[in-house]
C-alpha positions in Angstrom: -2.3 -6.7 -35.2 -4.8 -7.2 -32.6 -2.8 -6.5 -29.8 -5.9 -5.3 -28.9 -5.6 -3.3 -31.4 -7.0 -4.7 -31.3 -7.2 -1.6 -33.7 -10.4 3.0 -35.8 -10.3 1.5 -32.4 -13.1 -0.4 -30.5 -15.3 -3.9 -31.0 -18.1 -2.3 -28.3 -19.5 -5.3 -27.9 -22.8 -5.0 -30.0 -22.5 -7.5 -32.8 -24.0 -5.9 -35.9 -25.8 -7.7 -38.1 -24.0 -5.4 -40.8 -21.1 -7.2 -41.5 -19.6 -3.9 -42.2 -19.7 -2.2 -38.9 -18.8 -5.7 -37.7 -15.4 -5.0 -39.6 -14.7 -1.5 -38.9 -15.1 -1.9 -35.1 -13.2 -4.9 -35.1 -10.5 -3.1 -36.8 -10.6 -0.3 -34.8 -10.1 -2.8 -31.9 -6.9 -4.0 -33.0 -5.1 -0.7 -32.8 -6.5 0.2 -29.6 -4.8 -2.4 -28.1 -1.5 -2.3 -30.0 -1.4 1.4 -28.3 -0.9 -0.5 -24.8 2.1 -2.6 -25.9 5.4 -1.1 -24.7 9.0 -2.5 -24.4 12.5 -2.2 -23.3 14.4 -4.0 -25.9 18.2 -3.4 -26.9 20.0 -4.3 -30.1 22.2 -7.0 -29.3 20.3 -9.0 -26.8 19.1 -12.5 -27.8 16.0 -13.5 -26.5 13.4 -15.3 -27.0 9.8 -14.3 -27.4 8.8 -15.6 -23.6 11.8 -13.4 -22.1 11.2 -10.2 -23.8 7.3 -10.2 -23.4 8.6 -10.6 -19.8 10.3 -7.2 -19.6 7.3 -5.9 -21.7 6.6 -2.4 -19.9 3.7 -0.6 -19.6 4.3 2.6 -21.1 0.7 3.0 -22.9 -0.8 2.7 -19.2 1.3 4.7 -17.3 2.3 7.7 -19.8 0.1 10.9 -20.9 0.0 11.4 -24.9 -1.9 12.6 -27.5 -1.4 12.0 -32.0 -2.6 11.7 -35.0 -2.0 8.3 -36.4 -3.4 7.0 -39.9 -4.7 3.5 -40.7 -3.9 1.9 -44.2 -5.9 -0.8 -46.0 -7.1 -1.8 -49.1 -5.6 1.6 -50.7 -7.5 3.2 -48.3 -6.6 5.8 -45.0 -7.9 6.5 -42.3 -7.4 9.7 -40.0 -7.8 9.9 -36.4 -6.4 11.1 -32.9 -6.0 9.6 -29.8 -5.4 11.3 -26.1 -4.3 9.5 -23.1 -3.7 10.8 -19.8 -3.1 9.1 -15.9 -5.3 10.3 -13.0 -5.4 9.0 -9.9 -8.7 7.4 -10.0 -6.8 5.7 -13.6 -6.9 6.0 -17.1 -8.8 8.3 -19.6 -8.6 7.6 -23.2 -10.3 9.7 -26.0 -10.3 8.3 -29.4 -11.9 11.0 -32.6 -12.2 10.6 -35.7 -11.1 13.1 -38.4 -12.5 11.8 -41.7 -16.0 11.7 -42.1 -18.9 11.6 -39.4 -17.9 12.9 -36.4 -17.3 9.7 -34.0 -15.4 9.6 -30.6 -15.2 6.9 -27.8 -13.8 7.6 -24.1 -12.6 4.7 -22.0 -12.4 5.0 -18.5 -11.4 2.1 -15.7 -12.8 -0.8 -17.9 -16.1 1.6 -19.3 -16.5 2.3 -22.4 -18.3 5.6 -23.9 -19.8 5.9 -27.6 -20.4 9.4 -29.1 -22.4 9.5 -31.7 -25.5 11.5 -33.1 -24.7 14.1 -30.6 -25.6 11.6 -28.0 -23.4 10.1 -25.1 -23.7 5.8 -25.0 -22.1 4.0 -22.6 -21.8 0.1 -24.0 -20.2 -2.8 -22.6 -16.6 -2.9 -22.5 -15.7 -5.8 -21.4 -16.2 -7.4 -24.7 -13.7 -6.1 -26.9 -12.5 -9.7 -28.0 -10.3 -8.3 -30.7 -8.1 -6.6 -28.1 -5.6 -8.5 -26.6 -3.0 -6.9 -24.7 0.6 -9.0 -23.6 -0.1 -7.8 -20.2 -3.4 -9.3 -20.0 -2.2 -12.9 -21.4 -1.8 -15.8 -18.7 1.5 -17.1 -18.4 0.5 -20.6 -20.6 -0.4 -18.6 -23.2 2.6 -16.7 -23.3 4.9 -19.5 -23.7 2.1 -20.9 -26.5 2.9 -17.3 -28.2 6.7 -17.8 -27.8 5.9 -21.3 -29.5 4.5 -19.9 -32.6 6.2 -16.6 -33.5 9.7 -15.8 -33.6 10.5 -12.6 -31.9 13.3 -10.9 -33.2 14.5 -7.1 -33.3 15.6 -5.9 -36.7 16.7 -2.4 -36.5 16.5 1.0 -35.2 14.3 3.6 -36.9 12.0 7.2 -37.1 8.9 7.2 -36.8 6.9 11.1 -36.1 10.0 12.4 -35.6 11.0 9.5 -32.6 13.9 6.7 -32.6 12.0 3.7 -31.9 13.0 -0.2 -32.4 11.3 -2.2 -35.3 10.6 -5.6 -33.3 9.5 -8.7 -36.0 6.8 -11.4 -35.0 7.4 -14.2 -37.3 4.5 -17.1 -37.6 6.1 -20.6 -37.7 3.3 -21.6 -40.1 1.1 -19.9 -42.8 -2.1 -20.1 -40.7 -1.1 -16.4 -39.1 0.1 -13.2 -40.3 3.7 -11.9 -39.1 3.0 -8.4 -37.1 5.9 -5.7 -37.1 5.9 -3.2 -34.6 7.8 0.3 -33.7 8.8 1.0 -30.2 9.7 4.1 -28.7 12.8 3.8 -27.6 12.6 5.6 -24.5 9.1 5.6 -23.5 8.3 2.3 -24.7 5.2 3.4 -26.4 4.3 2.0 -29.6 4.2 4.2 -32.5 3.8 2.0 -35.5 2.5 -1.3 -36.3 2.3 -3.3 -39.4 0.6 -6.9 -40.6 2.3 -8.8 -43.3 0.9 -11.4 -45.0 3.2 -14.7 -45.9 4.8 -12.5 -49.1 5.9 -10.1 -46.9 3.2 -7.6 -48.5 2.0 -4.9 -45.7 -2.1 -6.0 -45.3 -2.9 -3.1 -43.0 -0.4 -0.4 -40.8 -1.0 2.2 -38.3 1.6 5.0 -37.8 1.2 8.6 -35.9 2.1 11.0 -37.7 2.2 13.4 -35.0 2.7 12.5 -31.5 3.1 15.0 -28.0 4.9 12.9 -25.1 3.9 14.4 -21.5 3.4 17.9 -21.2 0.5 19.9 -21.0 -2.0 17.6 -22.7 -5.5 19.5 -22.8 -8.0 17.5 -20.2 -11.8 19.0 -20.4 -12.4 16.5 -22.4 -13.4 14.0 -19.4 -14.2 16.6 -16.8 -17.0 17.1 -19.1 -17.3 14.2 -20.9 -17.5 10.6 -19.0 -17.5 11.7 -15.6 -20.1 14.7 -15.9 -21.9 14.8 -19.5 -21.2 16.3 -22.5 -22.2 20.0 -21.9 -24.9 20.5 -24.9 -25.3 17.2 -26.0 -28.0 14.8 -25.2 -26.4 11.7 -22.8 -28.0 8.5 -22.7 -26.2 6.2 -20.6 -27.3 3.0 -20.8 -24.7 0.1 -20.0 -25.1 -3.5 -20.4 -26.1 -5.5 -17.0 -23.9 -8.2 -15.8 -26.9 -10.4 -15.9 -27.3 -10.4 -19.7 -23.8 -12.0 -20.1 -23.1 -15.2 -18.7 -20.2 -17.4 -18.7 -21.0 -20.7 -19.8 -20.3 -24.5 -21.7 -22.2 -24.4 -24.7 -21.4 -27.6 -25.7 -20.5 -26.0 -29.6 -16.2 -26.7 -30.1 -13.9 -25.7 -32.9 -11.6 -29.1 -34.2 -9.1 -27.0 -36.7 -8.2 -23.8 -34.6 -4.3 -23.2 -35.4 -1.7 -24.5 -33.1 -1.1 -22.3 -30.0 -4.6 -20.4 -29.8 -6.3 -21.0 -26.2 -10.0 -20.1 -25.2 -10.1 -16.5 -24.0 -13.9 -17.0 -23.3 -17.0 -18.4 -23.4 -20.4 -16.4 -22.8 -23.9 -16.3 -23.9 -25.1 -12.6 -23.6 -27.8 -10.6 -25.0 -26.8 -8.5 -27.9 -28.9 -5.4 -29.3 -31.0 -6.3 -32.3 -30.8 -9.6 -31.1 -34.4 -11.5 -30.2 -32.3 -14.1 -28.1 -29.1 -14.6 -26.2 -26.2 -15.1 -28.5 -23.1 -17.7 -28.0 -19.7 -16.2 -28.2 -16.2 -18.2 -27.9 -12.9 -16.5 -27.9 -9.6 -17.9 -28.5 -6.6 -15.7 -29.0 -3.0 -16.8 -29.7 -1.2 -13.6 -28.1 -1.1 -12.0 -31.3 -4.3 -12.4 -32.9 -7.9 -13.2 -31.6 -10.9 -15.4 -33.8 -14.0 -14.6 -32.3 -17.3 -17.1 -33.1 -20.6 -15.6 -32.0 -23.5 -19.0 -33.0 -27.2 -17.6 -33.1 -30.5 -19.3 -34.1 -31.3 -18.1 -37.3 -34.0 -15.4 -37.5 -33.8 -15.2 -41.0 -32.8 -11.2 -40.8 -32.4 -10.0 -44.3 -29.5 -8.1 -43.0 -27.3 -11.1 -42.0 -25.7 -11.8 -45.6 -24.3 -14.7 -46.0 -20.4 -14.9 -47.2 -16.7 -13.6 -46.6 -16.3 -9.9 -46.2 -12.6 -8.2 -45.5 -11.3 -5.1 -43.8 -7.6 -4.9 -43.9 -6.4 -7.5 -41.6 -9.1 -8.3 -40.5 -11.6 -11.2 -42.0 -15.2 -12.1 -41.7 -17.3 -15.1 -42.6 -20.9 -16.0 -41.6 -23.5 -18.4 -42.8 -26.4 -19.8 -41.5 -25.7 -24.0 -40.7 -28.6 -26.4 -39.4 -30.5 -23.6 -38.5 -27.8 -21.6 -36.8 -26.1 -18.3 -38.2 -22.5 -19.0 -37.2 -20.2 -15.9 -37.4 -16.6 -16.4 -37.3 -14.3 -12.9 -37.9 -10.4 -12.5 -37.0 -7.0 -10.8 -37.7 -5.8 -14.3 -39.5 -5.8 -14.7 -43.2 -9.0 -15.9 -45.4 -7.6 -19.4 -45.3 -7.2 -20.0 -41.7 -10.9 -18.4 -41.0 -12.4 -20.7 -43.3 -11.0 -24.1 -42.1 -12.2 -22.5 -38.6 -15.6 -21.9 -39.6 -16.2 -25.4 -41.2 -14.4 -27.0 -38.3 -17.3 -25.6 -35.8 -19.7 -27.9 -34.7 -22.1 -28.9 -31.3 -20.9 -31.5 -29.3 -23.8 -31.5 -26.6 -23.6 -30.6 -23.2 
């Protein structure tokens, strides 16, 4: 659900040419921004989808936590733990791994930090197109939302040891998956998210397994980390300029995008390994995000040709007239398919 989940947490903005790493960040995404949807929803009240996004609270902003939560796909899990906490000069966010290599990312007021290789990289975090957050959706597009999913609560259960409510996003059509998500019910913070797919089959879920609520919630982490280095560790902070992304009318459209999903945005930026600026649209229906990134084709060995799939999220590139055209979303194979061959230039 890429609530922003958008979530395994962040698209960083560099757009791999390993379709891969594409994938895992993009997933990572999703969840990242699921984390920031809250709500105050009680069993008995009927409302629709507009109305109860409208009382959406903003619990993942304003509250201090830290968990474990797993991510499920493909018969596969993922561990990894997430710390939030409010300062006044804002939010800090620390995301780690626990499987495998050690990776962690810090956000901080709209900056994004990568840790990797023992080495501190700040990347552009602004371009996290798989990450969109209710509270960050213009009211059109929340009325297109309440157009094309039927909100609906459906029960009351645990989750890490917490009473939440299980809130249902039905698609009106089969061009979208439904998204299921676990509310704590007195926070408002979300603790569990699931997509379906139109059999009702789980594609991918998130869940914390363990999960502190206020306290005393440790905090070195960004006295020493964002704001002043990571004490013996190499730092090499090195964001993207504003100049190198541009916002733009490419002329290139998309005739078959599902009913409902708008245009986020439209940029050409640079993009590492790239040898030239790259054309990225965005269009997001509340719910989900499809992001098309159209490049001249270098004839990179590395840019494969084909579908690839992470849980949830899908991925399809292809090199047409002389232009690799990338298309990758949280919608089902289907739907990213008649996007992709619906994407052509129209000229200036």
């Amino acid at each position: 659900m890429a609530v922003l989940p958008t979530s395994a947490l962040f698209l960083t903005g560099q757009m791999k040419n390993n379709t891969e790493k594409v994938l895992a960040m993009s997933v990572r995404a999703a969840f990242c921004g699921l984390l920031l949807v809250a709500a105050n929803v009680y069993a008995g009240e009927q409302q629709d989808s507009l109305d109860w996004l409208k009382i959406v609270a903003f619990a993942g902003h304003q509250t201090d936590y830290s968990g474990i939560f797993v991510y499920q796909y493909d018969n596969r899990v993922e561990t990894s733990r997430i710390t939030h906490v409010v300062e006044p000069d804002g939010e800090y966010e620390k995301l780690e791994s626990l499987d495998g290599p050690k990776r962690e990312i810090i956000r901080h007021h709209g900056h994004v930090w990568c840790y990797t290789n023992h080495k501190l990289e700040q990347v552009d975090g602004q371009n996290q197109q798989m990450r969109n957050r209710f509270t960050d959706l213009p009211p059109e597009q929340l009325s297109l939302l309440g157009a094309n999913y039927q909100a609906n609560v459906v029960g009351i259960e645990r989750v890490a040891g917490y009473i939440t409510q299980a809130i249902l996003f039905q698609p009106k059509d089969s061009l979208r998956y439904a998204h299921k998500i676990w509310v704590h019910a007195d926070s408002g913070l979300l603790l569990k998210a699931s997509v379906l797919d139109d059999k009702n089959q789980v594609v991918e879920q998130y869940a914390f397994t363990q999960m502190q609520l206020g306290g005393k919630i440790d905090r070195s982490w960004f006295e020493q980390g964002a704001t002043g280095g990571k004490q013996g560790t190499e730092s090499n902070i090195s964001p993207e300029k504003n100049k190198d992304r541009k916002q733009i009318n490419s002329g290139w459209t998309v005739d078959a995008l599902p009913e409902g999903f708008m245009k986020a945005m439209e940029i050409q930026r640079a993009m590492r390994g790239k040898h030239r600026p790259v054309t990225q649209l965005v269009f997001s229906d509340g719910l989900s995000a499809i992001s098309i990134f159209i490049e001249s084709n270098d004839e990179d060995e590395d840019d494969v040709e084909g579908i690839s799939s992470r849980g949830a999220v899908n991925l399809y590139q292809k090199v047409i007239d002389n232009h690799l055209i990338t298309v990758v979303g949280e919608v089902p194979p289907r739907t990213l398919m008649q996007v992709f061959y619906s994407v052509r230039y129209n000229g200036k």
